[in-house]
C-alpha positions as CSV (number, residue, x, y, z in Angstrom):
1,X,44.1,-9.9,-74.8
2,X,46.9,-11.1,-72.8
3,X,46.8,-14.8,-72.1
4,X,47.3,-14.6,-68.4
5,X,44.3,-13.2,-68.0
6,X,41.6,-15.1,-66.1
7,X,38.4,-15.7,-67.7
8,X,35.3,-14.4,-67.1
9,X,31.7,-13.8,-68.3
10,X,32.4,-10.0,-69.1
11,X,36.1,-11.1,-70.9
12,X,33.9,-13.8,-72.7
13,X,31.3,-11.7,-74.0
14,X,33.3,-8.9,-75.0
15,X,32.6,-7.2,-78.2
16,X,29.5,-9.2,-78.2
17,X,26.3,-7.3,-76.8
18,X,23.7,-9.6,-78.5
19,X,25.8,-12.2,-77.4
20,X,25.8,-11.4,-74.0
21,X,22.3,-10.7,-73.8
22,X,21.4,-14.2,-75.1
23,X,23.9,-15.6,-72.0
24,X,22.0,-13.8,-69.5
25,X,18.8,-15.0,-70.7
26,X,20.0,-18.9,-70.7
27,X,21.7,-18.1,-67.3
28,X,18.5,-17.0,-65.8
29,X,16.7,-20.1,-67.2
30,X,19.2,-22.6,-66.1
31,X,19.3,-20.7,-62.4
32,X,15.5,-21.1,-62.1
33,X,15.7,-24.4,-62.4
34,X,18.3,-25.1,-59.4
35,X,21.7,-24.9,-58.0
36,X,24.2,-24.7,-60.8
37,X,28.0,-23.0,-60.7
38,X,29.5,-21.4,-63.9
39,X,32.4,-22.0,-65.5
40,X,34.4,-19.9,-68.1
41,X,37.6,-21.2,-70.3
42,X,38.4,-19.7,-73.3
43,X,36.3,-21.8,-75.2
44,X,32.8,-21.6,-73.0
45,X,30.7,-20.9,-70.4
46,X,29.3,-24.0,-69.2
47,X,26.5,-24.4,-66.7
48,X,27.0,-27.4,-63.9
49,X,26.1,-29.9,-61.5
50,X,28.5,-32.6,-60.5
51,X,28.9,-32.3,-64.0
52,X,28.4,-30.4,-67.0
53,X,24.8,-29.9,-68.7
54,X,24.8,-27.0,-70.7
55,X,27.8,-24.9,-72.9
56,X,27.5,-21.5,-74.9
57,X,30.1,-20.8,-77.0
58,X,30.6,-18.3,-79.8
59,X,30.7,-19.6,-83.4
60,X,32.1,-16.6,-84.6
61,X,35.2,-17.3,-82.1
62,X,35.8,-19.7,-84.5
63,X,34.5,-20.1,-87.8
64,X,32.9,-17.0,-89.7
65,X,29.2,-16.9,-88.8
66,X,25.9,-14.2,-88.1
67,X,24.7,-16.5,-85.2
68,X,25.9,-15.0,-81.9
69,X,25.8,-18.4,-79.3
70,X,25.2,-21.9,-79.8
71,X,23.9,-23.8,-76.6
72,X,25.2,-26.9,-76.3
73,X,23.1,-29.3,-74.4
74,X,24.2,-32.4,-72.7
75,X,21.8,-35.0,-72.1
76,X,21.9,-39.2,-72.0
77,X,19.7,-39.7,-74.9
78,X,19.0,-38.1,-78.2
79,X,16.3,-35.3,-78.9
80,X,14.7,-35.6,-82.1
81,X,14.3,-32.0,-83.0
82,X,14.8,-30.2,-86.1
83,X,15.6,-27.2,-84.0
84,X,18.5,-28.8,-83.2
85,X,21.4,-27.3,-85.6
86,X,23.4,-30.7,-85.4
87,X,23.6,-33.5,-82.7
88,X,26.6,-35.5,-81.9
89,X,27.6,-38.7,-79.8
90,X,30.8,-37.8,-78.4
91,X,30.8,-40.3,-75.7
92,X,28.7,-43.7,-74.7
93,X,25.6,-42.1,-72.7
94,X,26.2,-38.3,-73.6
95,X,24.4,-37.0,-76.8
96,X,25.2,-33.2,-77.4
97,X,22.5,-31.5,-78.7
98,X,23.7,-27.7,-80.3
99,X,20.8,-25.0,-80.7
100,X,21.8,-21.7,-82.9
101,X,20.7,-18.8,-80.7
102,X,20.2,-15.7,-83.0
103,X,18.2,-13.8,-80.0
104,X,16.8,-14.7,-76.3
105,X,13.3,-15.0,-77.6
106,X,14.3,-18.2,-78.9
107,X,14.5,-19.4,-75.0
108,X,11.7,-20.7,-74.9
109,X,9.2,-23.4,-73.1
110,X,10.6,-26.1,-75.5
111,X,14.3,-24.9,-74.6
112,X,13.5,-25.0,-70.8
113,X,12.5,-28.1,-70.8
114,X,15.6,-29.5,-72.8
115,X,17.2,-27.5,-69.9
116,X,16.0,-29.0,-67.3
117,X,16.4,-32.6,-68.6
118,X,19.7,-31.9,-68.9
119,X,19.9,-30.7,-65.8
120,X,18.9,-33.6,-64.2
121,X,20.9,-35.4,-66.0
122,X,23.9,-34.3,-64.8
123,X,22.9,-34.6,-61.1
């Protein structure tokens, strides 16, 4: 694709229908919760506040891999779940918490809530 191109949701997901359907799935969530804007870069989409609370990327951008999106949750304290696929410390007060999405059912209760915490956080 050329460079110049701007980036969106469709451009993200291309090529990528389970992908996508996973996005729309967290998108709905994170819009049911409140007022957010979405942001695409090469890299992301993230979901935001004043600042950023949740990212889904595409591991297979990347590295090879079957799982289709990671979310990427931002949050000022550490989840102890073994859902959680890895969780790292990147900066004093942010703890980023990454879930391996193989389909929407995994969107749950449990994931909404993570949501929503991280929502708030990011005020």
């Amino acid at each position: 694709m050329d460079g110049g191109e701007p980036w969106t949701v469709d451009r993200f997901f291309e090529g990528s229908g389970t992908a996508r359907d996973i996005y729309e799935a967290a998108e709905r969530m994170a819009s049911a919760i409140g007022p957010m804007t979405v942001r695409v870069s090469r890299s992301q989409v993230s979901f935001r506040r004043r600042r950023g609370f949740a990212y889904l990327w595409r591991p297979g951008m990347y590295v090879r891999s079957v799982v289709p999106l990671v979310l990427s949750l931002a949050l000022p304290y550490e989840i102890g779940s073994p859902r959680f696929k890895e969780t790292a410390h990147p900066a004093p007060g942010i703890w980023m918490h990454h879930l391996e999405l193989m389909d929407s059912s995994q969107l749950d209760g449990e994931v909404e809530q993570w949501l929503r915490q991280a929502y708030e956080a990011a005020g």
